[in-house]
C-alpha positions, 0 to 999 in steps of 0.5 A, a space after each residue: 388391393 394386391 397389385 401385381 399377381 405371381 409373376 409380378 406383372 401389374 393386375 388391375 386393368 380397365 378398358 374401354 366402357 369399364 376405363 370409362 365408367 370408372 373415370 367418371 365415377 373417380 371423378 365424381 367421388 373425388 370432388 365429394 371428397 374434396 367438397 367433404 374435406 372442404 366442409 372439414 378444413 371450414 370448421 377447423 378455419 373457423 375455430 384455429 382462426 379464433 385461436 391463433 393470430 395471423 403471425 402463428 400462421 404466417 411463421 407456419 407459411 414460412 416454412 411450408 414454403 420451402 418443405 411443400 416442395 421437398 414433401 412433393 418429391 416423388 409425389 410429383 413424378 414417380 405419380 406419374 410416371 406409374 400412371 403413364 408407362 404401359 407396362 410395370 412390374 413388381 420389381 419395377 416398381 420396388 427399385 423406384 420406392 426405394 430411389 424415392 424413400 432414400 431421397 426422402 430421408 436425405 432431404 429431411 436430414 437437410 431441411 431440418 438442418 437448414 432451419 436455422 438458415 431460413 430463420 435468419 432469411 426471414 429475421 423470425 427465430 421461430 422459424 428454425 423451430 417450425 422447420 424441424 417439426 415440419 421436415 417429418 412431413 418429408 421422410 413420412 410422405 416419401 415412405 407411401 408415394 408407390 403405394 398410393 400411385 398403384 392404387 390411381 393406377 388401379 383406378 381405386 378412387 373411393 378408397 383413396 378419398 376415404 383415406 384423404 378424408 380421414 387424414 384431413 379430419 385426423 389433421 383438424 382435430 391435433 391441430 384444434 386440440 393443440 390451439 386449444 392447449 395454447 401451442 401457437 404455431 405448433 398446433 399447424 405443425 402438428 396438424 401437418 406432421 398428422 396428416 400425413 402420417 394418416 395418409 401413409 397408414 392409409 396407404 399400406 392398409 388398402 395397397 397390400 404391397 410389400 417392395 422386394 430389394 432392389 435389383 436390375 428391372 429393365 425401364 428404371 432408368 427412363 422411368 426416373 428420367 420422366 419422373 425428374 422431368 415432371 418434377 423439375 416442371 413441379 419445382 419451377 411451377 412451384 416456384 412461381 406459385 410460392 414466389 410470391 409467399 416469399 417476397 411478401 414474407 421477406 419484404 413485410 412481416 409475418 403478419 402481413 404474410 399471413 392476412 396475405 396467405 387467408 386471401 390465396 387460399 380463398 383464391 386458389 380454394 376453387 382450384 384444389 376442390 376441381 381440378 386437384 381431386 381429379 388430377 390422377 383420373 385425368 392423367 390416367 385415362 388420357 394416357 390411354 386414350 393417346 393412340 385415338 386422336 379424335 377421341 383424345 380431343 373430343 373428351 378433352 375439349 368436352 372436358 374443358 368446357 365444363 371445367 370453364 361453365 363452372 369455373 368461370 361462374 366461380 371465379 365472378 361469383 367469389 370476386 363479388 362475395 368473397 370479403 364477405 366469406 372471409 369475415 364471415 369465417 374468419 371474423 372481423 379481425 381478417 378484413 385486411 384479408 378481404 381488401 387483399 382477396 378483391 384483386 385476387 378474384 378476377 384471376 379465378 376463372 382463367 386460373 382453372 382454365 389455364 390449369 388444364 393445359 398440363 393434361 395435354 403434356 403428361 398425358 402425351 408423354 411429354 413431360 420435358 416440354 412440360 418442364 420447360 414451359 414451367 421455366 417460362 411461367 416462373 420468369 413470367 409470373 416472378 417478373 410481375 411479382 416483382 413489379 407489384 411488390 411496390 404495392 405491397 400484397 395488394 400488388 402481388 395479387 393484381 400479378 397473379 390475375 395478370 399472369 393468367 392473362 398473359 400465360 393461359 393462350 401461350 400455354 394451349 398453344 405450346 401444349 398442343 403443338 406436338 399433336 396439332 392441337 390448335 388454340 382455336 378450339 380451346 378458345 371454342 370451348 371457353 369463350 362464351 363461358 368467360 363473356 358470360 361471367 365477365 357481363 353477368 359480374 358488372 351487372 350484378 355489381 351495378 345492382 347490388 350498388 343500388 341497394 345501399 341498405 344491403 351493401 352498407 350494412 355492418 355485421 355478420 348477418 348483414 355479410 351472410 345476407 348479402 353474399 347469399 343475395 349477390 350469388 342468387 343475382 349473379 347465379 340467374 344472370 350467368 346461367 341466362 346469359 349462357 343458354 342466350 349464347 349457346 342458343 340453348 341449354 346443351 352446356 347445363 344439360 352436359 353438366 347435369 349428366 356429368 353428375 348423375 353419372 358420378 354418384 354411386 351405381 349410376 350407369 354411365 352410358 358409353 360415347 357414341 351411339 347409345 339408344 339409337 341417337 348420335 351424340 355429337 362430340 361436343 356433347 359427350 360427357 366428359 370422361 375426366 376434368 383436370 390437374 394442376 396444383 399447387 401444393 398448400 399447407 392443412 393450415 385451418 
């Protein structure tokens, strides 16, 4: 793709029914890459689990505690700040790449110089190490941020997630190679340092842009002023969802962080393969849809809705099967992760929910408040690990579930202030989702505990059967419970349209008035489905 034309004025453009059918195909083929990712990073979970030890990767968590945030500047920020704005040119453009790369080398040079720093903080001289290897991972990111943001901008989904796939399968194979070689924690490094290099290459290959030197381009300035505002949000949000990495890393031992960190991951696997695929699509096209607020909200709420049918049956599913998929994948020597995974669970749903308000903030244009809300969501979320730490990392997993409790209502409501847009129908759009799951998962658990020859049994075939027999319980319970209180199949036939209109060559018919009928707006396919993550290491 050649981004700008002769005049360097930004060319790919879509509009109205094409905007629309590549949203939802960009959707679409990003959570299959996500899913193909995912098939990927179990096959190498499987294996690296076999040949490293839970300290190999709590020492690796150590550190990517502190350089995720560093490799993310600009990602988050510049990301958005080309997606969002109207008009970008060539020079426009040039200026911020070289803002972000000269920023990526500063921050490299002190991370990798503040490794001795974290080592001592953690009492783990393997740290220091660990940290130098991984401060590549900084210089190299920053180098393809603007390439990869004018490719969302252009809304070229397939080739990103090709080039997300690959990076990820190249990451696997350094890191299997070199755990097979015996190189401990330096196996993850390597894998990481990998990855992102793949991405980078990538990223010039399919965006044929070359940045001119830097020169007065009018917008500079407001454009380096939203993308600070989206990343000092990023930073406190990031800091409240590694907080916890940090106490338990501090207050236990690497081992103790790294059974901790196989449980997050499971935790928070269904938030990187739903909404974090398709964070660029949702920023993208609402931004453009700003200007018509009925049709902003109609596909936002139809939007959440389906993010909370499945998300919510994921979240119950998981609490009562995930033990079972950890020793199952990890092996028998992770259970301590299972026990820890139980409180977890219950957060999960709510947890994808509560990840969409960040839709409503950047794609208004209202990254300060979005910062500011990451200011009260790290006071709140840090206060509770705090308080649960005394419970070691059972108790920092109770916080997170209870922090979503606490946050999600708030998040809606300050989110939406700017637009009217009230909690009532976001409530509308979830609750019966959330009631569902909540009476499908206690009478499930109820059943299963009457059949002791299955929730007794030991082994892995037994911990194979049993998750397949407790998800096909919970599967008819929950999509029974909600066709009884939808009073029909509406929300199921929602999501089966959103599929057939995601795979390859499907005709996306356009919202409204098709073939002579109304499509009511609750019933509208939804054109994106959301955004908000945290940033986790390719650790296997």
């Amino acid at each position: 793709m050649k981004p700008f034309d002769a005049n360097g004025n930004f060319a790919p453009a879509a509009e109205g029914r094409e905007l629309r059918h590549l949203a939802i195909q960009g959707a679409g083929v990003s959570v299959l890459s996500h899913g193909m990712a995912f098939a990927i990073q179990v096959v190498a979970t499987v294996v690296l689990a076999r040949l490293l030890t839970p300290s190999d990767y709590g020492v690796v968590t150590m550190v990517t505690t502190f350089s995720l945030l560093l490799t993310s500047f600009g990602l988050n920020g510049f990301t958005e700040g080309v997606l969002q704005r109207d008009d970008i040119d060539h020079f426009l453009v040039s200026n911020l790449f070289w803002i972000n790369l000269s920023m990526g080398l500063l921050l490299t040079v002190g991370f990798a110089s503040a490794g001795s720093l974290l080592a001592r903080f953690f009492g783990n001289p393997h740290v220091r190490h660990a940290a130098a290897g991984m401060s590549l991972t900084i210089l190299i990111s920053s180098s393809s941020v603007l390439h990869l943001a004018l490719l969302k901008r252009a809304m070229r989904f397939p080739a990103l997630s090709a080039t997300s796939v690959i990076a990820q399968a190249v990451s696997v194979t350094v890191s299997i190679l070199l755990g097979l070689a015996g190189w401990g924690y330096w196996a993850l490094v390597a894998g990481n340092v990998a990855q992102q290099l793949s991405m980078s290459v990538g990223a010039w290959t399919l965006c044929r842009w070359t940045p001119s030197f830097p020169r007065r381009a009018p917008g500079t300035a407001s454009m380096v002023r939203f993308a600070m505002n989206v990343y000092s949000h990023f930073t406190v949000s990031y800091a409240a969802m590694n907080l916890d990495n940090l106490l338990v890393g501090w207050r236990f031992n690497a081992r103790s962080l790294g059974f901790y960190k196989k449980a997050f991951d499971l935790f928070y696997l269904p938030a990187n393969q739903l909404l974090s695929p398709v964070g660029a699509v949702a920023v993208s096209a609402l931004s453009r849809l700003r200007r018509d607020p009925i049709q902003f909200q109609r596909y936002f709420l139809s939007g959440l809705s389906i993010i909370a049918l499945v998300g919510m049956a994921i979240g119950a599913d998981l609490t009562l099967v995930g033990p079972d998929l950890i020793r199952l994948i990890l092996g028998p020597r992770w259970d301590v992760s299972g026990h820890i995974f139980r409180f977890f669970g219950p957060g999960i749903g709510l947890m994808l929910v509560y990840g969409t308000h960040g839709w409503l903030h950047l794609s208004i244009g209202k990254a300060d408040r979005w910062f500011r809300w990451g200011i009260i969501e790290l006071v709140v979320t840090g206060s509770l690990f705090v308080l649960g730490l005394r419970w070691g990392p059972v108790g920092v997993a109770t916080a997170w579930t209870t922090s979503f409790c606490v946050l999600t209502i708030p998040a809606f409501w300050y989110a939406g202030k700017p637009i009217n847009f009230g909690i009532m129908p976001v409530l509308g759009a979830t609750w019966k989702f959330f009631v569902s799951s909540l009476l499908s998962g206690c009478v499930c658990a109820e059943v299963s505990r009457g059949i002791p020859s299955l929730m007794s049994a030991s082994g892995p075939l037994a911990a194979a059967l049993r998750a397949v027999v407790v998800s096909l319980m919970f599967g008819a319970l929950y999509l029974a419970s909600v066709v009884l209180l939808h009073g029909g199949f509406a929300p199921l036939r929602r999501l089966v349209n959103l599929v057939r209109d995601t795979l390859p060559g499907a005709h996306v018919q356009p919202a409204g008035r098709t073939s002579g009928e109304t499509v009511e707006p609750a019933a509208a396919t939804p054109l994106i489905l959301g955004k908000e993550e945290r940033s986790v290491p390719s650790e296997g």
